[in-house]
C-alpha positions as CSV (number, residue, x, y, z in Angstrom):
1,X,0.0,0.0,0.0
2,X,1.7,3.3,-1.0
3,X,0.4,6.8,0.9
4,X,1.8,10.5,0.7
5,X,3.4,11.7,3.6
6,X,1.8,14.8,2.9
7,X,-1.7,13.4,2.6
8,X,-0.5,12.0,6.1
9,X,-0.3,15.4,7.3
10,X,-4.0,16.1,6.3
11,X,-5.1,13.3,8.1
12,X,-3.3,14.0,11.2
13,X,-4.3,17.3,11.4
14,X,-8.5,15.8,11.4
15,X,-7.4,14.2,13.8
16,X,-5.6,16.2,16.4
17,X,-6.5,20.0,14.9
18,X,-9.0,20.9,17.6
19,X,-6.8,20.0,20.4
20,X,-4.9,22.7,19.3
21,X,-7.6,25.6,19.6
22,X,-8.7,25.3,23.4
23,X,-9.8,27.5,25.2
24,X,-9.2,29.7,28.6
25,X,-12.1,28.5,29.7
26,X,-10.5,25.2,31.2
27,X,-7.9,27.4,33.0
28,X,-8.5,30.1,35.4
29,X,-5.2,31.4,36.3
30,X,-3.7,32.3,33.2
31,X,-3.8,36.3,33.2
32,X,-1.9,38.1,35.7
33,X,-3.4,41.6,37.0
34,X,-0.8,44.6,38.4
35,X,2.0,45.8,38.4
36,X,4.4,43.4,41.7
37,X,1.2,41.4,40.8
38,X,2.1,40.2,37.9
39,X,5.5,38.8,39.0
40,X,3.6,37.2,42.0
41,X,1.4,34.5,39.4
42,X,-1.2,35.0,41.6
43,X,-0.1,34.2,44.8
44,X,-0.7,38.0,45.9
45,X,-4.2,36.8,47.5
46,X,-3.2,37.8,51.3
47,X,-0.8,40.2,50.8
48,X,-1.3,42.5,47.3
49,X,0.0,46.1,47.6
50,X,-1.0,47.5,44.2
51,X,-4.3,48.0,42.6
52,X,-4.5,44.6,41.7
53,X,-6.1,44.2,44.3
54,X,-9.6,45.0,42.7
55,X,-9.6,42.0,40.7
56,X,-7.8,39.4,43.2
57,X,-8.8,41.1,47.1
58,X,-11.2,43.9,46.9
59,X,-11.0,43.8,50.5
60,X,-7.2,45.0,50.4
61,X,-8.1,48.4,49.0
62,X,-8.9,49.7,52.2
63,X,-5.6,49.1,53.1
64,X,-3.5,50.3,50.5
65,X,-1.6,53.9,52.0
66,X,-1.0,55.5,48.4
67,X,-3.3,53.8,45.6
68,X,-1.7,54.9,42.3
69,X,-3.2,54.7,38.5
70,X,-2.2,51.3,37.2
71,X,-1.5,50.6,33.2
72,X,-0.2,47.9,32.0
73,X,1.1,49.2,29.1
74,X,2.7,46.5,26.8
75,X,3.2,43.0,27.7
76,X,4.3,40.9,24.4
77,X,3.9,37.4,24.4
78,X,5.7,35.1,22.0
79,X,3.4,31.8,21.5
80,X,4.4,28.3,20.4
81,X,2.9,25.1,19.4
82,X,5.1,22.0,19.2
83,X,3.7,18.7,17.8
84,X,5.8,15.8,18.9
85,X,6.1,12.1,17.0
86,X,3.0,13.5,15.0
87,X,2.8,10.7,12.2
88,X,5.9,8.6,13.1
89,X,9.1,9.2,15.8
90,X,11.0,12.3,15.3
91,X,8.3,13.9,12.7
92,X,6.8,17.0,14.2
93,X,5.7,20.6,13.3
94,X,6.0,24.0,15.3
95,X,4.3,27.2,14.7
96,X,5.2,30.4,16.5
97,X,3.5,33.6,17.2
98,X,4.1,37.4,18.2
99,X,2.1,39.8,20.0
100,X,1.0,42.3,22.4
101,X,-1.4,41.7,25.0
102,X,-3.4,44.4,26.3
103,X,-3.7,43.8,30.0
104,X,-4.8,45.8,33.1
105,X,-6.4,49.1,33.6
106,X,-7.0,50.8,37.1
107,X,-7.6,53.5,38.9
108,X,-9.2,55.0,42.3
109,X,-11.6,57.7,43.0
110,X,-13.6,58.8,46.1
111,X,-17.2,59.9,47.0
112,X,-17.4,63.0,49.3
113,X,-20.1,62.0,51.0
114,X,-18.8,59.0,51.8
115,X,-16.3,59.5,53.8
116,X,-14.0,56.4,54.7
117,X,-15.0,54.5,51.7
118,X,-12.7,53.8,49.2
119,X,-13.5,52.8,45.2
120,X,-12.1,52.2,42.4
121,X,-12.3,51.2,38.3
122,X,-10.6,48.6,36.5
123,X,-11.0,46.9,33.1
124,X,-9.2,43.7,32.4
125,X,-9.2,41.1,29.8
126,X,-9.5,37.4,31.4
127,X,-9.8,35.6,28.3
128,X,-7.7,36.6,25.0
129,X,-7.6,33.8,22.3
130,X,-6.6,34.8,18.8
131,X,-6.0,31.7,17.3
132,X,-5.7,30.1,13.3
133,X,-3.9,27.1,12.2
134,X,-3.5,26.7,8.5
135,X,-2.5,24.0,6.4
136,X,-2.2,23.9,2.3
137,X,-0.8,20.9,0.6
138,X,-0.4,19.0,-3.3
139,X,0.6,15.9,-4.4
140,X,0.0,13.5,-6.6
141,X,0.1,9.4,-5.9
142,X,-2.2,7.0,-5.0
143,X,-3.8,8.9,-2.2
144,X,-7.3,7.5,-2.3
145,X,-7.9,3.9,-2.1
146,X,-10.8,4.0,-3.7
147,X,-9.9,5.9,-6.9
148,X,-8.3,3.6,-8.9
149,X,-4.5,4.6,-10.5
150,X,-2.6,7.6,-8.9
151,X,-4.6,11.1,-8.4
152,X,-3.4,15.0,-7.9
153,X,-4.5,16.1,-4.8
154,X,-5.0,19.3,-3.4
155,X,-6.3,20.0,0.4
156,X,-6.9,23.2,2.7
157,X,-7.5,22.8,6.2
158,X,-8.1,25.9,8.7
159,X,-8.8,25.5,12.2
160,X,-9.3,29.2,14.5
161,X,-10.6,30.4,17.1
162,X,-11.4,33.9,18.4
163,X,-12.4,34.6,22.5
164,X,-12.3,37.5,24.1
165,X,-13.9,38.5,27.3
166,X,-13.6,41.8,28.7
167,X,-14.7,42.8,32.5
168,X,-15.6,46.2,33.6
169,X,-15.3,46.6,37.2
170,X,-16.1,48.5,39.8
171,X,-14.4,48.0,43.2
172,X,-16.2,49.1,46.9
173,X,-14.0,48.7,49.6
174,X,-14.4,50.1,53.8
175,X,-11.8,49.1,56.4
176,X,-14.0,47.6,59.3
177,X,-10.6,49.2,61.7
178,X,-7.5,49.8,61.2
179,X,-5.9,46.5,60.3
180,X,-9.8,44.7,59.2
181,X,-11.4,45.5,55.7
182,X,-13.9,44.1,53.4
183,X,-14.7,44.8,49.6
184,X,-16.6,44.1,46.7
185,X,-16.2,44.4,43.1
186,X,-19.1,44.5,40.7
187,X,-17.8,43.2,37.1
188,X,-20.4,43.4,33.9
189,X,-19.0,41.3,31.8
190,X,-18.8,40.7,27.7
191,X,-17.8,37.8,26.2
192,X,-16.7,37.2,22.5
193,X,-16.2,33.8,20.7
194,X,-15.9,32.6,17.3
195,X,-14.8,29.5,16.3
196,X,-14.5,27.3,13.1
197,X,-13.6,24.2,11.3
198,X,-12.8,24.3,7.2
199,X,-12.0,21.3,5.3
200,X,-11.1,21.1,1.7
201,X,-9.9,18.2,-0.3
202,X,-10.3,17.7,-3.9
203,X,-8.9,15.0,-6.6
204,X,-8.2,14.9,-9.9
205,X,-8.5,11.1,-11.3
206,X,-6.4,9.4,-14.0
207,X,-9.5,9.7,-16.2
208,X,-9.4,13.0,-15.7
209,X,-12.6,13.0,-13.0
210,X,-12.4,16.0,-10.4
211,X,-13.7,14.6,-7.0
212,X,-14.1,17.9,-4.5
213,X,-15.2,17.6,-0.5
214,X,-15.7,20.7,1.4
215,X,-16.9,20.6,5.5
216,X,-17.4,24.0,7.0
217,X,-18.8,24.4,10.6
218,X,-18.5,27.3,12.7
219,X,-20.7,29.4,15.1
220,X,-20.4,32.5,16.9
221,X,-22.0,34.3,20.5
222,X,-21.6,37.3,22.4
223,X,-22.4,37.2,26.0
224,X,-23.2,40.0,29.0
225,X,-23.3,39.2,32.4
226,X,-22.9,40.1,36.0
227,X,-20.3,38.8,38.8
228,X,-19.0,39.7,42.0
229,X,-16.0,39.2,44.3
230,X,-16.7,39.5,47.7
231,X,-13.0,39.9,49.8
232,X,-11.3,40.0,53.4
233,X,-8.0,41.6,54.6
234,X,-6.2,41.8,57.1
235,X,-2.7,42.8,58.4
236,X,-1.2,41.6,62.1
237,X,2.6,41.9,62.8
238,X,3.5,38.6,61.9
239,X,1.6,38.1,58.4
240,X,-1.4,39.8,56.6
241,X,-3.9,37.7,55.3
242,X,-6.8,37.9,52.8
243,X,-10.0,35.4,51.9
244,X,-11.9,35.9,48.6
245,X,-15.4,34.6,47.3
246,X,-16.4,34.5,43.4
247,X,-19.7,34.0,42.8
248,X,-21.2,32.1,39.5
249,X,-22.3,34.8,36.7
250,X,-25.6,35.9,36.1
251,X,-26.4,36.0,32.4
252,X,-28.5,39.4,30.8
253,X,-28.1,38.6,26.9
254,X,-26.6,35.7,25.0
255,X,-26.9,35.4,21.2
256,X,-25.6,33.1,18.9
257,X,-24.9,32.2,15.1
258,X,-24.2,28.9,13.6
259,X,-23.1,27.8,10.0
260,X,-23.0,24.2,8.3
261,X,-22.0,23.3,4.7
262,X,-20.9,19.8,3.5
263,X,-20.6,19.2,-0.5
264,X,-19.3,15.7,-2.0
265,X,-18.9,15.3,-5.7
266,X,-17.2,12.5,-6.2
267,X,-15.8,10.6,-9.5
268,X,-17.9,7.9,-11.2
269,X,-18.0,4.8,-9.3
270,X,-17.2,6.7,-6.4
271,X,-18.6,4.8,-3.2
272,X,-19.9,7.5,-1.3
273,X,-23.1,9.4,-2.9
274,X,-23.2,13.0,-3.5
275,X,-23.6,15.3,-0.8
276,X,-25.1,18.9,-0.5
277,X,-26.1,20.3,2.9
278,X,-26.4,24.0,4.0
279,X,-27.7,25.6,7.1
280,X,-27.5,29.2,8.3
281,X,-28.9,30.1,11.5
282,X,-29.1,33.7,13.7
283,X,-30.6,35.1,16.8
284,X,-30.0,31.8,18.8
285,X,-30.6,31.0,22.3
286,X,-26.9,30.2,23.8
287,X,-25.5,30.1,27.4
288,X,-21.7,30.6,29.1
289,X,-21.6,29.4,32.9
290,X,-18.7,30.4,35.3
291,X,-18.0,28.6,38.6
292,X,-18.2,29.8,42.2
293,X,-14.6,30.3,43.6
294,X,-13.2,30.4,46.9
295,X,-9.6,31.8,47.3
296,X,-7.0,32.6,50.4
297,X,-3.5,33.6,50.7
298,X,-0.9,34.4,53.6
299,X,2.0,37.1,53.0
300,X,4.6,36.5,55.8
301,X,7.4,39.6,56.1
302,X,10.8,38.4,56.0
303,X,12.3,41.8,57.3
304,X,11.9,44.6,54.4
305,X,11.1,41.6,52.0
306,X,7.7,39.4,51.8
307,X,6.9,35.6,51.0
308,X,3.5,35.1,49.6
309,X,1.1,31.8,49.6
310,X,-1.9,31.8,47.5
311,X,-4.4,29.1,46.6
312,X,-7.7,29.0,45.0
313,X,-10.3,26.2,44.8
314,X,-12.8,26.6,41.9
315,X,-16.3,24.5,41.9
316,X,-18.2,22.0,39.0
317,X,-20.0,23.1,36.1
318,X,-22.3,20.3,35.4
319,X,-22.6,19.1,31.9
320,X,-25.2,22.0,30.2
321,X,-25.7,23.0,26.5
322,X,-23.5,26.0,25.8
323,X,-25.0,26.0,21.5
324,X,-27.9,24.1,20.1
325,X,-28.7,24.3,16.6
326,X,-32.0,24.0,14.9
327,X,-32.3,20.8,13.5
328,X,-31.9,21.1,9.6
329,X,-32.0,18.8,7.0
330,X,-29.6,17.7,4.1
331,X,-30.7,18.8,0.6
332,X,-29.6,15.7,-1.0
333,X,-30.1,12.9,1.1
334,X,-33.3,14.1,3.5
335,X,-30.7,13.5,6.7
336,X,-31.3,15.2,9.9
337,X,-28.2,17.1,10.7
338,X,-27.8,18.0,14.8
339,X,-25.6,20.0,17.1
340,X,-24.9,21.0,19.8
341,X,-22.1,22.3,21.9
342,X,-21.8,21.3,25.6
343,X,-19.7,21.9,27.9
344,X,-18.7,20.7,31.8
345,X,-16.0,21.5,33.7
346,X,-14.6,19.4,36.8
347,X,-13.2,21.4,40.4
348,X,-9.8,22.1,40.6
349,X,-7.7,23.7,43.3
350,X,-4.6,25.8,42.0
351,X,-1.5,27.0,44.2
352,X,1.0,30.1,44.0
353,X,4.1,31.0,46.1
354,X,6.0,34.3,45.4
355,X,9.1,36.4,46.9
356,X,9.6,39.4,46.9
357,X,13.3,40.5,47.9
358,X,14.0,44.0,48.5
359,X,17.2,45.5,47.7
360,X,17.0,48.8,47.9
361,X,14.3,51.6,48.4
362,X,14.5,52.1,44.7
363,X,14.5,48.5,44.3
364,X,13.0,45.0,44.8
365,X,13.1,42.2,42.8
366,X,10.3,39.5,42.4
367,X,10.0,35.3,41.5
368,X,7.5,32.9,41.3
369,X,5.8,29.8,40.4
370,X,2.1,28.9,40.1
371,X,-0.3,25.9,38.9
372,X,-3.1,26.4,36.4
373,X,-4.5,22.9,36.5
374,X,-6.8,22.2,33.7
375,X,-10.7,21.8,34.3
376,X,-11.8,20.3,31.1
377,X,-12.7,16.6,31.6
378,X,-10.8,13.6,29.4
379,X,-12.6,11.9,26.3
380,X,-14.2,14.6,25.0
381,X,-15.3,15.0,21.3
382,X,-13.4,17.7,19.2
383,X,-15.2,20.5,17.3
384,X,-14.3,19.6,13.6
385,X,-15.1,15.6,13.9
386,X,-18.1,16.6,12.0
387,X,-20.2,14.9,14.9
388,X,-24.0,15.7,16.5
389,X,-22.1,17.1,19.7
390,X,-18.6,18.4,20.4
391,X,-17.6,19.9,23.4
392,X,-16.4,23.6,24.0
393,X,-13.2,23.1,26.1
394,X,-10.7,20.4,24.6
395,X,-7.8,21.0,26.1
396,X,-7.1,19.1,29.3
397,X,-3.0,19.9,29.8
398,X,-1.9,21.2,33.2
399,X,-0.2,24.8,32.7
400,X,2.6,26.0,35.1
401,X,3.3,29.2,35.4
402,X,6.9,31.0,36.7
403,X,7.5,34.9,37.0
404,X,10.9,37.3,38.1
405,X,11.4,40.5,37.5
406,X,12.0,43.5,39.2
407,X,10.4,46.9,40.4
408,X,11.8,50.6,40.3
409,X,10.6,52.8,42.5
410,X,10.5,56.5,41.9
411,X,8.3,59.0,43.4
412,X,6.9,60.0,40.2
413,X,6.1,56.2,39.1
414,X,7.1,53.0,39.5
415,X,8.2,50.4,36.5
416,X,8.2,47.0,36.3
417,X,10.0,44.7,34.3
418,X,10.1,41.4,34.1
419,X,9.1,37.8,32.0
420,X,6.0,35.1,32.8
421,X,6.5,31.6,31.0
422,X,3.8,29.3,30.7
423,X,3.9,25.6,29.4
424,X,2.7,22.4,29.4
425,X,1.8,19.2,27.2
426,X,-0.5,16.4,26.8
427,X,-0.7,13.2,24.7
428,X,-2.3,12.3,21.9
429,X,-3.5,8.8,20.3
430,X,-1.7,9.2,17.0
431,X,-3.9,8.0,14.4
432,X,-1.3,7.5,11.5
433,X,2.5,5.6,11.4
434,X,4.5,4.8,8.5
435,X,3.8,1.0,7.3
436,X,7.2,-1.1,7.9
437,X,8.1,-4.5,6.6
438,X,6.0,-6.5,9.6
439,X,2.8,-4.1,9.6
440,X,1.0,-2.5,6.5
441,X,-1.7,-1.0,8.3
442,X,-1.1,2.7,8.7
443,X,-3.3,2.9,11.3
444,X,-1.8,2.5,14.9
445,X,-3.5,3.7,18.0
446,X,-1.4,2.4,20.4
447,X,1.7,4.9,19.4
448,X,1.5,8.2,20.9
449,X,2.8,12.2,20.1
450,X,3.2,14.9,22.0
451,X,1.4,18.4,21.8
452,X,3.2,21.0,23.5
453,X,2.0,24.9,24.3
454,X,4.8,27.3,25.3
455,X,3.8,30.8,26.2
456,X,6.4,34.0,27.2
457,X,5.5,36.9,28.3
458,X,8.2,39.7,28.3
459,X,6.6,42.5,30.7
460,X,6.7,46.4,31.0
461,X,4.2,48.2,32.8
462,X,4.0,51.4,34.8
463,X,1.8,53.1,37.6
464,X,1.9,56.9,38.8
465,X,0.0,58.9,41.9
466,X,-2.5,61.3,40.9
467,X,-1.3,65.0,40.7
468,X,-3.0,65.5,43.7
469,X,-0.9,62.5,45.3
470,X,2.5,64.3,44.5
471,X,1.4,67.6,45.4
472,X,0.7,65.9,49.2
473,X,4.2,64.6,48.5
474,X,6.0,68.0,48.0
């Protein structure tokens, strides 16, 4: 039996595409928030002394002394995606990507009348997916077994995803006494996601017979909803300490769009019958659940320098239907054509420990390392297997997450500087391996690859008082 390597490629990518384009939904720690807090990956729970404090403790803002504007001006991130043993050992692929990351926006402000009370403003993005794999490829051999003689063959297979979700915050916080606060931020939320799956193949037969196959599904939704954080601080003379409650969203509006298309033509004698099926659908019913969170940390002071623990336990979402489709039927064949996207999410609990070691007034430098444990659950079915039900988060890898950097402190503004990797890898069944002298069959599930997702994060941000602030100062 003779195959193209390249057609190899094609099927491989069926296979394990969609594994590829997962989602932040299955991993809660991934963004960072704030200037020190950002170096701490999220282990600033107990202990956070800049205005990241409205997204991980409210209730630390009514102990901050000097509360600054925050902007997190540029963080670039450099992406890539390494595919390991993909159709036989030591045959892989890697993709890399550049960009900037738009990140964290806050500020303070105060109410006359309420004296005491502190507020502020923040906008942040917690999910940021901008994702589209590619792949184009010709050749000519005997590709398909059941065209007779040797074919050209042509395929185009794109895979992307799009999520963005954007909160806009706004923080209450009251210190109870001196060392005792509590605070709540209020977060309307908007959430953004497109995804899609596009398969071409066609063949041209020795008899000069085109055979053409073309699968496109994809579907679209734009959410708005309500959350809030609910946090405790406090500070003692041997450790300051913080506990945080996230509660589920509440959903105003959800809209979605959906969009099938599968055409067949195949040559004469072909084995599979022509196929024509179209379906566009708007204005449809869709939900997006987030899970109730419970978080703590512990800063201890190590003289002028600080150790911080941080964990975070995040509940189930039971299995619900994110997108259903109206059933439609096939023009050509009188099939009834389903879908539905589903999604459920299992608890997971995720750690942080950071350092902060001071050097100087002007100077402190920061490290640290943090989980992100995966909540998608295992044997789930991927988005472009052309199937009546595919689940929304697909990608079940544990992420780890390491920070350093340092902080320069001036009494005009303070600048950070520093890098945030984040990696991790899961296994695949790989579907294809080259036939040897023993074993025809190209088919082998018992042989594995490798997918691996690398992430850096190369970090400048910058925060300054209010001009009232330095005035006090002069």
């Amino acid at each position: 039996m003779s195959f193209n390597f390249s057609y190899r490629w094609v099927i491989f990518l069926l296979a394990i595409s969609t594994q590829t384009v997962f989602g932040q939904d299955g991993h809660y720690w991934t963004q960072h928030y704030g200037t020190r807090s950002i170096l701490l990956s999220n282990s600033a729970i107990g202990g956070v002394k800049d205005l990241g404090a409205l997204y991980y403790n409210p209730g630390r803002l009514g102990l901050i002394e000097n509360p600054a504007f925050l902007l997190n001006a540029d963080v670039f991130e450099v992406t890539r995606i390494r595919l390991k043993d993909a159709v036989d050992e030591g045959v892989g692929r890697t993709d890399t990507d550049f960009g900037s990351v738009p990140s964290f926006v806050a500020g303070t402000f105060k109410i006359k009348w309420l004296e005491g009370h502190f507020f502020g403003y923040s906008i942040l993005q917690r999910q940021g997916i901008d994702f589209d794999f590619n792949f184009r490829d010709e050749s000519y051999g005997d590709v398909i077994s059941n065209f007779p003689g040797e074919e050209y063959f042509g395929a185009n297979i794109d895979f992307n995803q799009k999520t963005k979700e954007d909160w806009y915050s706004i923080t209450w916080s009251y210190p109870l006494k001196e060392n005792l606060s509590v605070g709540v931020t209020t977060s309307a939320t908007r959430l953004s996601a497109d995804k899609g799956a596009l398969i071409e193949l066609q063949a041209l037969s020795e008899s000069n017979e085109v055979a053409q196959y073309l699968f496109d599904r994809n579907y679209s939704m734009d959410q708005f909803g309500l959350l809030w954080k609910i946090g405790i601080a406090g500070e003692s003379r041997l450790f300051n300490w913080g506990v945080t409650l996230t509660t589920p969203s509440i959903q105003i509006s959800s809209k979605g769009k959906y969009n099938y298309e599968e055409y067949f033509s195949g040559i004469q004698g072909s084995v599979n019958p022509d196929r024509f099926t179209t379906s566009r659908q708007e204005d449809i019913e869709t939900d997006y659940k987030r899970p109730l969170a419970i978080g703590g940390g512990i800063s201890f002071p190590l003289g002028k320098s600080e150790l911080h623990l941080s964990g975070e336990w995040y509940g189930a979402v039971d299995r619900y239907t994110l997108l259903e489709a109206e059933p439609h039927v096939s023009q050509s064949s009188g099939d009834t054509v389903r879908f539905a996207l589903i999604d459920n999410l299992q608890s997971v609990t995720n750690f942080g420990i950071g350092a902060q070691v001071y050097i100087s007034p002007k100077l402190s430098t920061y490290m640290s390392v943090s989980t992100d444990f995966s909540a998608a659950p295992e044997n789930i079915t991927n988005f472009s297997a052309n199937e009546p039900e595919a689940n929304n988060s697909v990608f079940s890898a544990d992420f780890y997450h390491f920070a350093a950097g340092v902080v320069l402190s001036w009494r005009r503004a303070d600048i950070t500087l520093g890098t945030a990797y984040t990696g991790g890898d899961q296994d695949f069944a790989r579907p294809v391996d080259f036939p040897d002298e023993d074993n025809d069959n190209i088919f082998n599930p018992d042989d594995t690859g490798v997918f691996r997702w690398d992430r850096l994060r190369v970090v400048f941000s910058f925060s300054f008082p209010f001009l009232k602030d330095l005035e006090d100062q002069q």
